[in-house]
N, C-alpha and C positions, 0 to 999 in steps of 0.2 A: 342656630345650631341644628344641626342632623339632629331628628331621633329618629330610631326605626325597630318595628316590630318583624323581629323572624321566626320562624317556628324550623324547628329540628326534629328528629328521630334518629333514635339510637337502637341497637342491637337487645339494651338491655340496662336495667340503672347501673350497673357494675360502668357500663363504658357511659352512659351522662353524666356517674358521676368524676370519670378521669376527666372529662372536657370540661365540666364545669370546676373541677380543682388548678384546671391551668390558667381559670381567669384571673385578671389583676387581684390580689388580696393583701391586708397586711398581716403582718407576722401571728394573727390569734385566727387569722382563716377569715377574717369580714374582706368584703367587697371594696375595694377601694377605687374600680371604674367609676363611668356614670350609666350602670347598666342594672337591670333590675330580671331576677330571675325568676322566672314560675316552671315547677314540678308539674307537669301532668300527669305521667306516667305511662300505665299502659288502658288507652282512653277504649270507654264501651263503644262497641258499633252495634249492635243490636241487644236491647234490655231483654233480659226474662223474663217466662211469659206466667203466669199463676192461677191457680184454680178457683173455684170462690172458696175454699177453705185455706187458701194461702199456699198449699202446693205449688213447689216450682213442678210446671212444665218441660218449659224448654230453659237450657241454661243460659246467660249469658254470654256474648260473644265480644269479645277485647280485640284490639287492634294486637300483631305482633310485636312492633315496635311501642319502643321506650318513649314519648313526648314529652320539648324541655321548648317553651316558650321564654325568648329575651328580648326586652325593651333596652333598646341599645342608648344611650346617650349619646352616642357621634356613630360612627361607622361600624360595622360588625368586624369583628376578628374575624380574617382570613382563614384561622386556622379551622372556621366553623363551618366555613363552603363546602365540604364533603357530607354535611348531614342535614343540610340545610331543605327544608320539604316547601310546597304550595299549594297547601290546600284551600278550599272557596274561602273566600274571605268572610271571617275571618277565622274560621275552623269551630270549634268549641269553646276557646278563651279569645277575648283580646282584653287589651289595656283602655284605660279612658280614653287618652291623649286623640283626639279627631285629628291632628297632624301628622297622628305617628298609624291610624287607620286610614286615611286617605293615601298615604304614602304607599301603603301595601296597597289596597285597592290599585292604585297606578301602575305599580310594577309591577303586580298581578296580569290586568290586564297587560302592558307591555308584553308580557311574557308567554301569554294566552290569550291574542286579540279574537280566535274565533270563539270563544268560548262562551258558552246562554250567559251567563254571570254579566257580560263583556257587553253584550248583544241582547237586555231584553226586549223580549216581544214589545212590539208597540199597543197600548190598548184600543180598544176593539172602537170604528169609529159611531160616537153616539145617534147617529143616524142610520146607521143600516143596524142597530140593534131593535130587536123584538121587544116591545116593554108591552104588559098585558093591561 
């Protein structure tokens, strides 16, 4: 069985949460796919910075977008292709599953074969290093 980890962005939770009320559920609103949902939100990109007395400095900086992490059980709904993001792998959350992060790692790169992540440096070879 497929599983697969994608990451999304939305405009704002008002619109994650219409796309997540359109996944399979049964009649009291539980999850009835084989898909598993994680709320990020609106994730920090730079922490605040503080005084030694605790003063904030400078304030935090948030992404504008909304982030909705899903562990798919088989295939991703189509209808989620439009909000669908790539960030390094595997951004700030992933799931356990090594099948369901190897997978993204793969189509990552697939998707991005120049990329450092894709391509790292090779290490430095132990013979032309300087040891003291």
């Amino acid at each position: 069985m497929t599983r697969l980890t994608r990451k999304y962005e939305f405009v704002d939770q008002a619109a994650a949460d219409a796309a997540i009320a359109l996944l399979p559920q049964d009649e009291e609103g539980n999850p009835t796919g084989e898909h598993l949902v994680t709320i990020l939100g609106f994730i920090l990109l730079v922490p605040a910075t503080y005084d030694d007395e605790g003063n904030e400095l400078t304030p935090p900086v948030y992404s504008d977008k909304y982030a909705v992490d899903i562990y798919w059980g088989s295939e991703a709904l189509e209808s989620w292709e439009p909000y669908i993001v790539w960030p390094l792998p595997m951004g700030v959350h992933t799931y356990g599953s090594s099948s369901s992060r190897n997978e993204y790692e793969a189509t990552y790169c697939g998707l991005f074969p120049e990329s450092e992540y894709c391509n790292p440096p090779l290490p430095p070879d132990p013979e032309e290093l300087e040891l003291p």
